[in-house]
MARBA-3410 file (N, C-alpha, C, O; in Angstrom, 1 decimal):
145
13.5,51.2,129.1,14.1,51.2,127.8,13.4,52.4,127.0,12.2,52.5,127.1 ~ 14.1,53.2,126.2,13.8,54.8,125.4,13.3,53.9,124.2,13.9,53.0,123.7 ~ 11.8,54.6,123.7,11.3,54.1,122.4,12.3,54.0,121.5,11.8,53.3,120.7 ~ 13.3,54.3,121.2,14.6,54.3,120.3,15.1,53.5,120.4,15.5,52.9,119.4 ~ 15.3,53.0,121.6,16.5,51.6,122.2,15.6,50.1,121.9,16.1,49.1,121.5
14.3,50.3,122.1,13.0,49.4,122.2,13.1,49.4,120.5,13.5,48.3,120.0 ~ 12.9,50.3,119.7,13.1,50.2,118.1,14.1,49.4,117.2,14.2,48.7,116.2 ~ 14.8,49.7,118.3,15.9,49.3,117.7,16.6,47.8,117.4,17.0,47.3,116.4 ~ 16.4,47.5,118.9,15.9,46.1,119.1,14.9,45.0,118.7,15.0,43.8,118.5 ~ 13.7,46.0,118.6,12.8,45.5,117.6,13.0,45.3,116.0,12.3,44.5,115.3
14.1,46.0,115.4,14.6,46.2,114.1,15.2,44.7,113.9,14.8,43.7,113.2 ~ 16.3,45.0,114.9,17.6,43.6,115.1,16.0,42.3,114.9,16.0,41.7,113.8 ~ 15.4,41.9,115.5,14.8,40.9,115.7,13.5,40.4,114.6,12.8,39.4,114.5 ~ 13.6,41.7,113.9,12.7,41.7,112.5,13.4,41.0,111.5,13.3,39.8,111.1 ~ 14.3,42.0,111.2,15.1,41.0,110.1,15.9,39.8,110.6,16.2,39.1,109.6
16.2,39.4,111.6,16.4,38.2,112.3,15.6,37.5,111.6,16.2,37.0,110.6 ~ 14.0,37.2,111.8,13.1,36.9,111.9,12.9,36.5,110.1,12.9,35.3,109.7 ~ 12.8,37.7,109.4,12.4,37.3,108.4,13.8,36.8,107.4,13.8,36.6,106.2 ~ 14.7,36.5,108.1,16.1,35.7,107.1,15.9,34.2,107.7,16.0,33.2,107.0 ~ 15.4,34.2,109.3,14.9,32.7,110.0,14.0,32.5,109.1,14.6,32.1,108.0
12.4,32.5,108.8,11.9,32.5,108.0,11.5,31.7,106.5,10.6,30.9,106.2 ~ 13.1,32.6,105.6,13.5,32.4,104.6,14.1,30.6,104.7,14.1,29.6,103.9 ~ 14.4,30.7,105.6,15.2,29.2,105.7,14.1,28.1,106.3,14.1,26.8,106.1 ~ 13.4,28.6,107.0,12.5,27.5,107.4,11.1,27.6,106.4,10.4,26.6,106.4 ~ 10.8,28.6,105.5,10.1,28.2,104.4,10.8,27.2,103.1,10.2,26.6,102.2
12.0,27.2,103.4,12.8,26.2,102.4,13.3,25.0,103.0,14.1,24.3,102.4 ~ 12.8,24.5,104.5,12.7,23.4,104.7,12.4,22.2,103.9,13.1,21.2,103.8 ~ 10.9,22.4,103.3,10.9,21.4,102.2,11.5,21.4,101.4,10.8,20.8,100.5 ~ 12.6,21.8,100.8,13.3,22.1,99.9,14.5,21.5,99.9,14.9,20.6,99.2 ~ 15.0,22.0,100.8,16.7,21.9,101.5,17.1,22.4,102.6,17.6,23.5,102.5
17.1,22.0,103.5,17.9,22.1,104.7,19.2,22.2,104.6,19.9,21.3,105.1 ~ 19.9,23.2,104.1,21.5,23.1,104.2,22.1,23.6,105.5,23.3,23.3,105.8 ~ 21.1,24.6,106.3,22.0,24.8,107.7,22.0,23.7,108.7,22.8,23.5,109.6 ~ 20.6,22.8,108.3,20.5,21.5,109.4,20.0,22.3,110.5,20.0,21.7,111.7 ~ 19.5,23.7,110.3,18.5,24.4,111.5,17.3,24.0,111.9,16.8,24.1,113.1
16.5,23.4,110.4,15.3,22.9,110.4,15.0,21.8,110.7,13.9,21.4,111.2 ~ 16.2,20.9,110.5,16.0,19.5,111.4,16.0,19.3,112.9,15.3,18.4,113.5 ~ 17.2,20.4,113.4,16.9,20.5,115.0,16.0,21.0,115.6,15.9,20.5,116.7 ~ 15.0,21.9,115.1,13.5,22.7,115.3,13.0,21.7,115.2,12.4,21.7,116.3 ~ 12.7,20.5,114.7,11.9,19.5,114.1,12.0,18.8,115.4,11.1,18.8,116.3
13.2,18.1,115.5,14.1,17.5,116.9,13.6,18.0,118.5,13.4,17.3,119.5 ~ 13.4,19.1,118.5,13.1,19.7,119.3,11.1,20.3,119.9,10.7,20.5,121.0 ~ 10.5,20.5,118.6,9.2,20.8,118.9,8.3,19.3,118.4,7.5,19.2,119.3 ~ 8.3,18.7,118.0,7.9,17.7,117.3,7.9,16.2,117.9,8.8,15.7,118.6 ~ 6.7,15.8,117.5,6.6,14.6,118.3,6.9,13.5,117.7,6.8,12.4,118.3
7.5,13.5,116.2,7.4,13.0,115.3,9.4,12.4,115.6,10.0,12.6,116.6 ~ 10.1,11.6,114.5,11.2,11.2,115.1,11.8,11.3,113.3,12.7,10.4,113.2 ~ 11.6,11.8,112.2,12.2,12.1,111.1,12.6,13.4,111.1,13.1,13.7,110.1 ~ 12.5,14.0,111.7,13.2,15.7,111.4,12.5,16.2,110.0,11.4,15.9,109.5 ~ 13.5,17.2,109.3,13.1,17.7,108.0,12.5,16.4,107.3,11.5,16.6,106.5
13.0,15.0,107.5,12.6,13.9,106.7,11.0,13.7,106.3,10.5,13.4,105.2 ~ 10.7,14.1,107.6,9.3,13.7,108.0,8.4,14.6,106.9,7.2,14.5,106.9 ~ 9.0,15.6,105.8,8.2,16.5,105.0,8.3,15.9,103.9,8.9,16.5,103.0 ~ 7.7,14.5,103.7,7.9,13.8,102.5,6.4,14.0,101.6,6.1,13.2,100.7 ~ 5.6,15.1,101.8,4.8,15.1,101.0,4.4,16.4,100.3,4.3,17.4,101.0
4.2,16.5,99.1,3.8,17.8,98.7,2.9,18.6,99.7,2.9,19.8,99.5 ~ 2.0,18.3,100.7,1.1,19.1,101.1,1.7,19.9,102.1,1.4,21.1,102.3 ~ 3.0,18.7,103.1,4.2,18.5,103.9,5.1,20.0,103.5,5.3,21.0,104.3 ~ 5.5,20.0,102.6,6.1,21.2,101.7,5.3,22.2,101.3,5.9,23.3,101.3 ~ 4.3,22.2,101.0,3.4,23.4,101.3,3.2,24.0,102.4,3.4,25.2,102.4
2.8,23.5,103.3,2.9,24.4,104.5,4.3,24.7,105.5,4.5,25.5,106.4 ~ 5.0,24.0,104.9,6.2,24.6,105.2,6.5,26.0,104.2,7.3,27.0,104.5 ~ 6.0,26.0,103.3,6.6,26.9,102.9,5.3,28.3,103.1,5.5,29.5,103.0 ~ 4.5,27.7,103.4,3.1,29.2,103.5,3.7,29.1,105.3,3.6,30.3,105.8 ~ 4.2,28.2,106.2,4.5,28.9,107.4,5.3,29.8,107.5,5.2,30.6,108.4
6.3,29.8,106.6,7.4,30.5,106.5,7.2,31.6,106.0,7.9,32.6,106.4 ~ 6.5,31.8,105.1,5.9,32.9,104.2,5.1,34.0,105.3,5.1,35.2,105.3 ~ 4.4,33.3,106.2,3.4,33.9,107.4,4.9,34.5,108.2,5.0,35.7,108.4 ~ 5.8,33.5,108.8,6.6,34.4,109.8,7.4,35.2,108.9,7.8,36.3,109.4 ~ 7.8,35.0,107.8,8.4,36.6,107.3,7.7,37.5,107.4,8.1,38.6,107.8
6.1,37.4,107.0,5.0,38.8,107.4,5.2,38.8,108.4,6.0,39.8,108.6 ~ 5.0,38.2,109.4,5.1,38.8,111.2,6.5,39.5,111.0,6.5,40.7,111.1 ~ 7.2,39.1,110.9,9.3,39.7,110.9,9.0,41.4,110.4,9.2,42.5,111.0 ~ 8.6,41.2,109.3,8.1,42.3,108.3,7.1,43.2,109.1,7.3,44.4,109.3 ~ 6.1,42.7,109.4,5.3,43.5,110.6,5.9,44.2,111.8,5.7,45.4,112.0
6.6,43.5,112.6,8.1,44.1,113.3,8.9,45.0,113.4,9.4,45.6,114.3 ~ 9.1,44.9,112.1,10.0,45.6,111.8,9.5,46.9,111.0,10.1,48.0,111.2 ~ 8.7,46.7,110.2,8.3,48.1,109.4,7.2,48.6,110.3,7.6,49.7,110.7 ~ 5.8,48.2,110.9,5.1,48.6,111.5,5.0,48.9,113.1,4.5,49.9,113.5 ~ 5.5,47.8,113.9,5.9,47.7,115.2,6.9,48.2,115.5,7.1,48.7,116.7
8.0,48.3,114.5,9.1,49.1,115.7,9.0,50.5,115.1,8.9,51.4,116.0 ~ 9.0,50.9,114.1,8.7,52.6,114.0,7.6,53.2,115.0,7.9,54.1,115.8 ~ 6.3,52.6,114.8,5.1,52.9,115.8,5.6,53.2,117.5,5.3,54.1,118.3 ~ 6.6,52.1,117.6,6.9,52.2,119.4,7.9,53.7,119.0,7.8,54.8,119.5 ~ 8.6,53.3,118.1,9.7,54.6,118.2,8.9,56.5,118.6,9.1,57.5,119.3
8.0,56.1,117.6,6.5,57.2,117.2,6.3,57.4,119.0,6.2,58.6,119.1 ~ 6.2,57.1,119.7,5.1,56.6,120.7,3.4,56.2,120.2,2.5,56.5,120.9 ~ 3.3,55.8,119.5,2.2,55.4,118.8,1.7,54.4,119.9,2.2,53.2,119.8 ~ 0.9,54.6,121.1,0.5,53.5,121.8,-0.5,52.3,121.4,-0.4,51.2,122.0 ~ -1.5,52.6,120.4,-2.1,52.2,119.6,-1.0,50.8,118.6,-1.2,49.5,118.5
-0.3,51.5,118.2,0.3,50.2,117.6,1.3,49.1,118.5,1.6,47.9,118.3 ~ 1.7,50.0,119.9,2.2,49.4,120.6,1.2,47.9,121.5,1.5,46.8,121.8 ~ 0.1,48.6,121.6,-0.4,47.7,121.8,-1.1,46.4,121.2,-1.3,45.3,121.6 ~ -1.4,47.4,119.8,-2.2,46.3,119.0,-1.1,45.0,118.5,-1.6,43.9,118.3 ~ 0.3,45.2,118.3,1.9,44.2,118.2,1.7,43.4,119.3,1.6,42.2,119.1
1.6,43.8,120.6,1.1,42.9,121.7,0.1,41.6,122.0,0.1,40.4,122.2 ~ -0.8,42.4,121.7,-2.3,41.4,120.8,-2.0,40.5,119.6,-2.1,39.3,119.8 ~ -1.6,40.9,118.7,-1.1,40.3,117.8,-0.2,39.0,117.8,-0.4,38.0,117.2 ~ 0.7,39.4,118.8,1.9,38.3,118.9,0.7,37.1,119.9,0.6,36.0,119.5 ~ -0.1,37.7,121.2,-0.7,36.7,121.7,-1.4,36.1,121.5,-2.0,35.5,122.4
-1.9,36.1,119.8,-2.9,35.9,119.3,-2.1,34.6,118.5,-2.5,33.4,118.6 ~ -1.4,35.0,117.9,-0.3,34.3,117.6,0.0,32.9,118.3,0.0,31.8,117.7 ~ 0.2,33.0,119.7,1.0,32.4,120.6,-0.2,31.6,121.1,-0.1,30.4,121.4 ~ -1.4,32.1,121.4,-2.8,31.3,121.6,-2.9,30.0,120.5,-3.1,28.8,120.8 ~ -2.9,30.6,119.4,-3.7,29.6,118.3,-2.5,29.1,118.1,-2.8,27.9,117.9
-1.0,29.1,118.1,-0.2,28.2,117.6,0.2,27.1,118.7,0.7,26.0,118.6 ~ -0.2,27.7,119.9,0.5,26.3,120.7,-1.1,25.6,121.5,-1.1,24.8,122.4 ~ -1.8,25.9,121.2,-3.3,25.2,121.4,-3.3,23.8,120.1,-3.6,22.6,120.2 ~ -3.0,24.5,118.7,-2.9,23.6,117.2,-1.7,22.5,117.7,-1.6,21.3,117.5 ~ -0.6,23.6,118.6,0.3,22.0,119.0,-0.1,20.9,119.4,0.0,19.8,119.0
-0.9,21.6,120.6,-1.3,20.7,121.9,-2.6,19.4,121.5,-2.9,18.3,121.9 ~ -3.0,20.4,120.7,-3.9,19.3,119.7,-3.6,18.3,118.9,-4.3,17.4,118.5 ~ -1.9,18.6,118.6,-2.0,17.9,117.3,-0.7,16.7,117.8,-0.1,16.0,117.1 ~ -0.4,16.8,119.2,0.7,15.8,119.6,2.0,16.7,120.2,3.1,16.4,120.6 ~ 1.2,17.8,120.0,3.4,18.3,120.0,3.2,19.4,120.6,3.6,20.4,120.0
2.8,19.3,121.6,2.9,20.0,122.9,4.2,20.6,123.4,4.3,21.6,124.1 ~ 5.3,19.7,122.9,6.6,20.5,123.4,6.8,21.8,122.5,7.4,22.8,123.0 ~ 6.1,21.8,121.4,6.2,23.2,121.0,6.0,24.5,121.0,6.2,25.4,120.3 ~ 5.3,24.2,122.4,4.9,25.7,123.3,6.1,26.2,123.8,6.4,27.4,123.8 ~ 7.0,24.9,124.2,8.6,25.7,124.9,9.2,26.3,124.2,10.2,27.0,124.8
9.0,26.6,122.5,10.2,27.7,121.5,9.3,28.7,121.1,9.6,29.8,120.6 ~ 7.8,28.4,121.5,6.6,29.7,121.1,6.9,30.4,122.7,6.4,31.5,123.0 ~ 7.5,29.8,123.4,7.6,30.4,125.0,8.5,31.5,124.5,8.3,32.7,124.5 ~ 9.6,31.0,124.2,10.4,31.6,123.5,10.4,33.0,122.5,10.6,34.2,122.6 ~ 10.1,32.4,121.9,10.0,33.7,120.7,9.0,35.0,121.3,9.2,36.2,121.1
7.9,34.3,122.1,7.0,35.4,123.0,7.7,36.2,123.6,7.0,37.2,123.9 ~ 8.4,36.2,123.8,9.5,36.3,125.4,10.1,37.6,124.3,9.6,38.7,124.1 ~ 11.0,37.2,123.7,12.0,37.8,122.4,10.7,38.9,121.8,10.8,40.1,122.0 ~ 9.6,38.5,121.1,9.1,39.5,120.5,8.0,40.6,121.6,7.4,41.6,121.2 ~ 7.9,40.2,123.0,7.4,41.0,123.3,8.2,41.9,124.1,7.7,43.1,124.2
9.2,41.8,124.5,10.3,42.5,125.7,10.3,43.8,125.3,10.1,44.5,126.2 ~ 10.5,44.5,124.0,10.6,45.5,123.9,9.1,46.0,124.0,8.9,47.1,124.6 ~ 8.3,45.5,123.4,7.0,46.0,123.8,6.6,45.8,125.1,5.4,46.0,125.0 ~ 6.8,45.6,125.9,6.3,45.9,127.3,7.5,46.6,128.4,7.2,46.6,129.6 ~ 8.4,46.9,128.0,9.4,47.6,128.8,9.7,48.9,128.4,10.4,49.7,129.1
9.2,49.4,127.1,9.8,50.5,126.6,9.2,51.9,127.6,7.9,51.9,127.8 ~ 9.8,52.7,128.0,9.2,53.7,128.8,8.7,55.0,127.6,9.4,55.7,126.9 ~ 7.1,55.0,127.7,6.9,56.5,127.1,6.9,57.4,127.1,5.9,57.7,127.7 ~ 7.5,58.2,126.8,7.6,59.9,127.0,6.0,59.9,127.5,5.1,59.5,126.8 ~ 5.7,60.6,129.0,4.7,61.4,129.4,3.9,62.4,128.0,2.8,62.1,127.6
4.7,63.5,127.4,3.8,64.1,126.7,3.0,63.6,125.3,2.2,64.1,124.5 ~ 3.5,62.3,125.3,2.9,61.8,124.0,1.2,61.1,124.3,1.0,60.6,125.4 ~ 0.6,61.0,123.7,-0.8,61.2,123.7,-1.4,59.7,123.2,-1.0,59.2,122.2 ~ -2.1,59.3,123.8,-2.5,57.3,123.6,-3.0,57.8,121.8,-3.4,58.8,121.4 ~ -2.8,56.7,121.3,-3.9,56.9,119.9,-4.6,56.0,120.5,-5.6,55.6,120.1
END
């Protein structure tokens, strides 16, 4: 894949990312797509869906999680996909790190906390946010930072 095509892709999955985000930080709020109750349904060990955020603290971190993956979306997209476009290998790599850093501490916090199935959508999003970072081919003349 050409740093450009890899960019590009990376763009599409940024703002993806940070309008997903937007809606899953307003989980405690309102669920009007009913996206957040199937995420729930699905990673969660729990059997209330959105229900189950019946407490202000409940709603708080729903909404600072959501606030955290719009920065990552936001990071993607303004910092990670220009950099790959750049050949910036330096940021290419450090977006790599980052995401497995990511993917370490959140599905270890699952696995701790009951809900272990929710490594299968962090399997996921891994998969989606690294593809362009590890397939993009670099121009030979460009120089590692």
């Amino acid at each position: 894949m050409s740093p450009a095509t890899a960019a590009r892709s990376m763009r599409i999955i940024g703002v993806i990312s940070i309008i997903t985000a937007i809606f899953f930080a307003l989980a405690g709020v309102n669920d009007f797509t009913g996206a957040n109750n199937i995420f729930f349904a699905i990673a969660s060990s729990g059997t209330d869906g959105v229900a189950g955020l019946n407490t202000p603290e409940a709603k708080l971190a729903m909404a600072i999680a959501g606030g955290l993956f719009g920065g990552v979306g936001a990071f993607y997209l303004f910092v990670s996909a220009p950099g790959v476009e750049q050949g910036n290998e330096r940021i290419r790599k450090g977006s790599i790190y980052a995401f497995l850093t990511w993917f370490i501490i959140d599905s270890s916090a699952s696995v701790a906390s009951g809900n272990a199935v929710n490594i299968i959508p962090n399997l996921g999003f891994l998969f989606i946010y690294l593809l362009p970072l590890t397939v993009v081919k670099q121009p030979r003349t460009t120089a590692s930072a």
